[in-house]
C-alpha positions as CSV (number, residue, x, y, z in Angstrom):
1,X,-17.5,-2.9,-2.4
2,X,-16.2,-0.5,0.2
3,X,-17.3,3.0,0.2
4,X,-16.0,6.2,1.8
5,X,-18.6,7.2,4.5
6,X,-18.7,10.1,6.9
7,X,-21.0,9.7,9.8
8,X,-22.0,12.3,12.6
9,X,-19.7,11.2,15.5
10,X,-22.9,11.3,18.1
11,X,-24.2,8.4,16.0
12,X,-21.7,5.7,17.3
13,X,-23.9,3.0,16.4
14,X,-24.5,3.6,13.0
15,X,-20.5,3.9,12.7
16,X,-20.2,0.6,14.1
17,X,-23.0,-0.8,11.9
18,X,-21.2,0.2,8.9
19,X,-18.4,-0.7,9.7
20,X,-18.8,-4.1,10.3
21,X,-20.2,-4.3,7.1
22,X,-16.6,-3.4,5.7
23,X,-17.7,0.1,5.1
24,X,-14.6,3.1,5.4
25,X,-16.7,5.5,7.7
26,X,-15.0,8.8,8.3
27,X,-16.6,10.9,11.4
28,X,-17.9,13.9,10.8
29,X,-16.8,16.6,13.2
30,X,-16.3,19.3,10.8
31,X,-18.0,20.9,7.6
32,X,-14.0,19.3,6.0
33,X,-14.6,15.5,6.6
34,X,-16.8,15.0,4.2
35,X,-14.6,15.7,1.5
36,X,-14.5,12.9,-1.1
37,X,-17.3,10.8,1.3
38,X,-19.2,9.0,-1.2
39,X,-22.5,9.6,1.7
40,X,-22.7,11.2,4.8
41,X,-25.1,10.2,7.4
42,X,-26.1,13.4,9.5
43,X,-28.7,13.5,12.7
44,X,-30.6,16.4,10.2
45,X,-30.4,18.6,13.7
46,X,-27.2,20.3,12.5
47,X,-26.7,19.3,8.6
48,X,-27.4,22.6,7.8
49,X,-25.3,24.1,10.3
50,X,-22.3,22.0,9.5
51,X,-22.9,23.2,5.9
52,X,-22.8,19.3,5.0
53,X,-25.8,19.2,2.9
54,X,-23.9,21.5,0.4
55,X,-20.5,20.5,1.3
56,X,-20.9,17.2,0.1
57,X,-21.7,17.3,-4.3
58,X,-20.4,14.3,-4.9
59,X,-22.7,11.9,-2.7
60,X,-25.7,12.2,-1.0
61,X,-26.5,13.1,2.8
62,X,-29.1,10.7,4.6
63,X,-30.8,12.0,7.9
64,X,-30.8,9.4,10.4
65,X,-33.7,10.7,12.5
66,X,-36.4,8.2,13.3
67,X,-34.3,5.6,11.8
68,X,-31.8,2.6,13.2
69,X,-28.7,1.4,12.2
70,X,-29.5,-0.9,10.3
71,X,-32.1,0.8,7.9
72,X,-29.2,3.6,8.0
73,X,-27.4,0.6,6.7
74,X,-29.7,-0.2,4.3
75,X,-30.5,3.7,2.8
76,X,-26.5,3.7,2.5
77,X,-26.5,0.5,0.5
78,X,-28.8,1.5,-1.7
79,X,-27.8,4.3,-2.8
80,X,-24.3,3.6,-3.3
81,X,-25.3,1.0,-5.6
Protein backbone atom coordinates (compact mmCIF):
# COMPACT_ATOMS: atom_id res chain seq x y z
CA UNK A 1 0.00 0.00 0.00
CA UNK A 2 1.15 3.46 -0.90
CA UNK A 3 2.01 5.90 1.65
CA UNK A 4 2.50 9.67 1.68
CA UNK A 5 6.29 10.32 2.20
CA UNK A 6 8.29 13.50 2.38
CA UNK A 7 11.99 13.16 1.85
CA UNK A 8 14.86 15.87 2.14
CA UNK A 9 15.28 16.96 -1.48
CA UNK A 10 19.41 16.44 -1.09
CA UNK A 11 18.59 12.80 -0.73
CA UNK A 12 17.72 12.09 -4.47
CA UNK A 13 18.40 8.59 -4.14
CA UNK A 14 16.39 7.67 -1.36
CA UNK A 15 13.45 9.57 -3.41
CA UNK A 16 14.06 7.41 -6.26
CA UNK A 17 14.32 4.29 -4.05
CA UNK A 18 10.91 4.84 -2.74
CA UNK A 19 9.57 5.59 -5.37
CA UNK A 20 10.04 2.74 -7.37
CA UNK A 21 8.64 0.89 -4.80
CA UNK A 22 5.25 2.72 -5.53
CA UNK A 23 5.76 5.03 -2.63
CA UNK A 24 4.00 8.89 -2.95
CA UNK A 25 7.23 10.77 -1.80
CA UNK A 26 6.75 14.47 -1.33
CA UNK A 27 10.24 16.61 -1.10
CA UNK A 28 10.84 18.35 1.74
CA UNK A 29 12.02 21.92 1.12
CA UNK A 30 10.02 23.56 3.78
CA UNK A 31 8.93 23.01 7.47
CA UNK A 32 4.95 22.88 5.29
CA UNK A 33 5.59 19.70 3.16
CA UNK A 34 5.32 17.40 5.59
CA UNK A 35 1.89 18.09 6.27
CA UNK A 36 -0.22 14.91 6.16
CA UNK A 37 3.27 12.74 5.25
CA UNK A 38 2.69 9.54 6.94
CA UNK A 39 7.07 9.60 7.47
CA UNK A 40 9.55 11.96 6.64
CA UNK A 41 13.07 10.91 5.92
CA UNK A 42 15.49 13.89 7.00
CA UNK A 43 19.56 14.00 6.73
CA UNK A 44 19.19 14.70 10.87
CA UNK A 45 21.67 17.79 9.89
CA UNK A 46 18.78 20.21 9.65
CA UNK A 47 15.55 18.22 11.15
CA UNK A 48 15.60 20.43 13.90
CA UNK A 49 16.09 23.44 11.91
CA UNK A 50 13.38 22.73 9.53
CA UNK A 51 11.21 22.24 12.70
CA UNK A 52 10.24 18.77 10.97
CA UNK A 53 10.77 16.63 13.90
CA UNK A 54 7.77 18.54 15.56
CA UNK A 55 6.05 19.42 12.46
CA UNK A 56 5.26 16.12 11.69
CA UNK A 57 2.62 14.33 14.74
CA UNK A 58 1.09 12.15 12.71
CA UNK A 59 4.17 9.98 11.47
CA UNK A 60 7.49 9.43 12.36
CA UNK A 61 10.79 11.18 11.08
CA UNK A 62 13.78 8.70 10.25
CA UNK A 63 17.44 10.16 9.97
CA UNK A 64 19.07 8.83 7.08
CA UNK A 65 22.65 9.34 8.23
CA UNK A 66 24.94 6.41 7.88
CA UNK A 67 22.29 4.63 6.20
CA UNK A 68 21.44 3.71 2.22
CA UNK A 69 18.56 3.76 0.32
CA UNK A 70 17.60 0.84 0.68
CA UNK A 71 17.69 0.27 4.57
CA UNK A 72 15.93 3.96 4.31
CA UNK A 73 13.58 1.74 2.33
CA UNK A 74 13.37 -0.76 4.79
CA UNK A 75 13.01 1.60 8.22
CA UNK A 76 10.10 3.29 6.05
CA UNK A 77 8.44 -0.12 5.49
CA UNK A 78 8.46 -1.06 8.69
CA UNK A 79 7.20 1.41 10.33
CA UNK A 80 4.37 2.14 8.11
CA UNK A 81 3.18 -1.27 8.63
Amino acid sequence: MARRIGVEESLQNVVQALREKGHDVVELKQESDSQGCDCCVVTGIDSNVMGIQNAVTQGSVIEASGLSADEICQQVESRLQ
